[in-house]
N, C-alpha and C positions, 0 to 999 in steps of 0.2 A: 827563383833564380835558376834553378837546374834545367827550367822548360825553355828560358831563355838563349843557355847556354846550349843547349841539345841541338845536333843538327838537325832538327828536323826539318818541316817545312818552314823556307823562309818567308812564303808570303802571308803566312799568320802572323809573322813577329813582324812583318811590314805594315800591317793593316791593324795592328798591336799602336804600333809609332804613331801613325797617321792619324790615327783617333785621338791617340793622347795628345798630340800636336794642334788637331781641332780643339779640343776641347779646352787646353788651355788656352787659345786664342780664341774662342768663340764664347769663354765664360765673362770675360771682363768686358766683352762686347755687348753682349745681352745686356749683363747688369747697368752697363751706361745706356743703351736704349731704353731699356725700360725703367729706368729713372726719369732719364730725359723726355720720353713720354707721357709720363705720369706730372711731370712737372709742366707742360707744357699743357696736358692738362688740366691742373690746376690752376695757370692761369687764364684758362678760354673760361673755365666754370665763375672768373671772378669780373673779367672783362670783355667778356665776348661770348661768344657764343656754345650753349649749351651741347649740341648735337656737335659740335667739333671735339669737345672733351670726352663725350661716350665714344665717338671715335678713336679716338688716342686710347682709352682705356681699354675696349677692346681689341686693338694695336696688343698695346702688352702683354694682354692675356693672349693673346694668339702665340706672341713672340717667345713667352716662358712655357708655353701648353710644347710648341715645337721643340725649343733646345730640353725639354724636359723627357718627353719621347724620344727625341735622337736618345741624348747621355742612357736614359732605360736601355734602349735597344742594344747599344754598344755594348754597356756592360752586358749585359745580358750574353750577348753573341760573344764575347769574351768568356765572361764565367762558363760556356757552354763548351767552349775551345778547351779551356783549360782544364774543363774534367773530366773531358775525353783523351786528352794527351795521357792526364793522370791513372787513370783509370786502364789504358794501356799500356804505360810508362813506369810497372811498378816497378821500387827499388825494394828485396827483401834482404832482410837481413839473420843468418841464423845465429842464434849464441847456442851452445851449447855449455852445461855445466862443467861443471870445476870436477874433475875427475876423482881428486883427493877428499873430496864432499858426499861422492855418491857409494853404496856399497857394491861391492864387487859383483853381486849379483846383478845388478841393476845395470854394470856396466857391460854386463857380456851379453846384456838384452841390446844395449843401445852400440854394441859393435868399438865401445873406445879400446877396449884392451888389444884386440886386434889391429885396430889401426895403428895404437903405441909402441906394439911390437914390430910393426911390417915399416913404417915409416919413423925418418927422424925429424920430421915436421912439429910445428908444437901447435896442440888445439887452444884454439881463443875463443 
């Protein structure tokens, strides 16, 4: 959500869309193709002709080998986008301890007394 939100480049998050937009329209598409050809298969294998049905059956495997390579590809080229945004994009966060926890000693290593004195900010 935060890479989404981020200005950054918008023709990542456009080419983001566009695949997702493919792919939900091009998965219900397949799945009827390649039923319907597996069925129209099955009936040439029962009423006709033999070489028309390894046709159709290789039809399908052709058609799930392709939409299966695209979806690989995408995500792929996606998950590649998104862990170089990440991987640039880091968010850290520091905590620091509870002042009233650490001994005194510890604290004039790690600079809080001095800051408690000089500001009236409160450490989190």
């Amino acid at each position: 959500l935060q890479w989404l939100r981020s200005p950054g480049p918008q023709h990542e998050k456009r080419t983001l869309f566009g695949d997702l937009l493919c792919f939900f329209f091009i998965t219900p598409l397949a799945t009827i193709s390649g039923w319907l050809c597996l069925r129209g298969a099955v009936n040439h294998l029962h009423f006709s002709s033999r070489l028309e049905a390894v046709g159709l059956i290789a039809l399908t495997v052709a058609l799930f080998t392709i939409y299966l390579f695209w979806t690989l590809v995408s995500f792929r080229y996606h998950c590649k986008l998104y862990s170089e945004w990440r991987r640039t994009n880091q968010r850290v966060i520091l905590l620091l301890p509870n002042s009233a926890n650490i001994p005194s000693n510890q604290q004039s290593l790690l600079g809080l007394q001095s800051i408690k004195r000089n500001s009236k900010e409160t450490i989190v």
